[in-house]
N, C-alpha and C positions, 0 to 999 in steps of 0.2 A: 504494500500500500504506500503510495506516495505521499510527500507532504509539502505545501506552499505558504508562502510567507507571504502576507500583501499590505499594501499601504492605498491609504486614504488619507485625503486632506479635508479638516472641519472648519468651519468660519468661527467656531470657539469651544471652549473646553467645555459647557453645557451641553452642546451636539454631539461633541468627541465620545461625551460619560454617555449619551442616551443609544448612541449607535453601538459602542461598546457593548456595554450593558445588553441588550438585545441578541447580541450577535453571539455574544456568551452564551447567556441563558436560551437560547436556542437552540443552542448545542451546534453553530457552526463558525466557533473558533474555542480552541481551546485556554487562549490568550491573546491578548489587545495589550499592547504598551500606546500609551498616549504622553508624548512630548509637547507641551507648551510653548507657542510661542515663534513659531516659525513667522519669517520674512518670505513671503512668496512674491515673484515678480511674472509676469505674463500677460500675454497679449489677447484681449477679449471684445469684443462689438467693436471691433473697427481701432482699436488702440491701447497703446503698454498702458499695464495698472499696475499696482501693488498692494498688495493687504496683509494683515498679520493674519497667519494658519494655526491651526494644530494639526499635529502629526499624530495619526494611526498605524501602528506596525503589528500584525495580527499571524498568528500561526493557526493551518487547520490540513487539515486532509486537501489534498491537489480535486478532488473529486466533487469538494462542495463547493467548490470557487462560482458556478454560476449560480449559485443559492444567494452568498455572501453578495455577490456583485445586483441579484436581484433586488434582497433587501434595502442595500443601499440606496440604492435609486429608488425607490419606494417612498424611504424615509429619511432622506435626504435633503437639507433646504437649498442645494444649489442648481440649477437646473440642467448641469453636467458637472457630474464628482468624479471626482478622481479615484479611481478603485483600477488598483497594477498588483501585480504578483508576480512571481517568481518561484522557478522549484528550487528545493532545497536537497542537493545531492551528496548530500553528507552531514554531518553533526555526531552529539553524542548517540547512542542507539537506545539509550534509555529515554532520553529527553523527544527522540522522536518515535518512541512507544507510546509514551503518555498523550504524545499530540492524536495517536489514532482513536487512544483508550478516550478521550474527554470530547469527541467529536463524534455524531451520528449522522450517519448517510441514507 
C-alpha cells in the first residue's frame, strides 16, 4: 500500500484547524501539520498579488488522494485551492504502517 504527502494553502489558521480537523476525523489523513504564516506571492485575475497563507502538510494513503482533494474543494473558501501531493518512497517502515493503520479506504 502506498503513501502521499500533500499540501494545501489556507487564507488562515481558522480554515487550516477546520479543514484539518475534518480530514482527520474522516479518516482521510492520518496527520495534518499546519504552519502559520506563510508569504505567498502569485498571479490571479489579470495581476501579481500577495497574501499571508497557512500551510497544510498532510500524510494518508496515495489511494485516498481524490477523497482528500474532493473534500477540499467542497469546503474550501477559495474558489481554486491548492491541494498537490506527492508519493512518498521511502521513510521509517513503522511510521509509514501507522499512516495505512489511521486511514480508511
Amino acid at each position: 500500500m502506498s503513501q502521499s504527502m500533500f499540501y494545501i494553502t489556507a487564507g488562515g489558521m481558522e480554515e487550516a484547524e477546520k479543514l484539518a480537523k475534518m480530514l482527520v476525523e474522516a479518516r482521510l489523513a492520518a496527520c495534518i501539520n499546519i504552519i502559520p504564516r506563510m508569504k505567498s506571492f502569485f498571479y490571479w485575475e489579470g495581476k501579481a498579488q500577495n497574501e499571508e497563507e497557512v500551510v497544510m502538510v498532510g500524510k494518508t494513503r496515495t489511494a485516498l488522494l481524490e477523497k482528500v482533494v474532493e473534500q477540499v474543494r467542497k469546503n474550501h473558501s477559495y474558489d481554486l485551492p491548492c491541494v498537490v501531493s506527492w508519493n512518498l518512497d521511502g521513510g521509517n517502515p513503522a511510521f509509514l504502517d501507522w499512516i495505512n493503520e489511521e486511514t480508511k479506504g
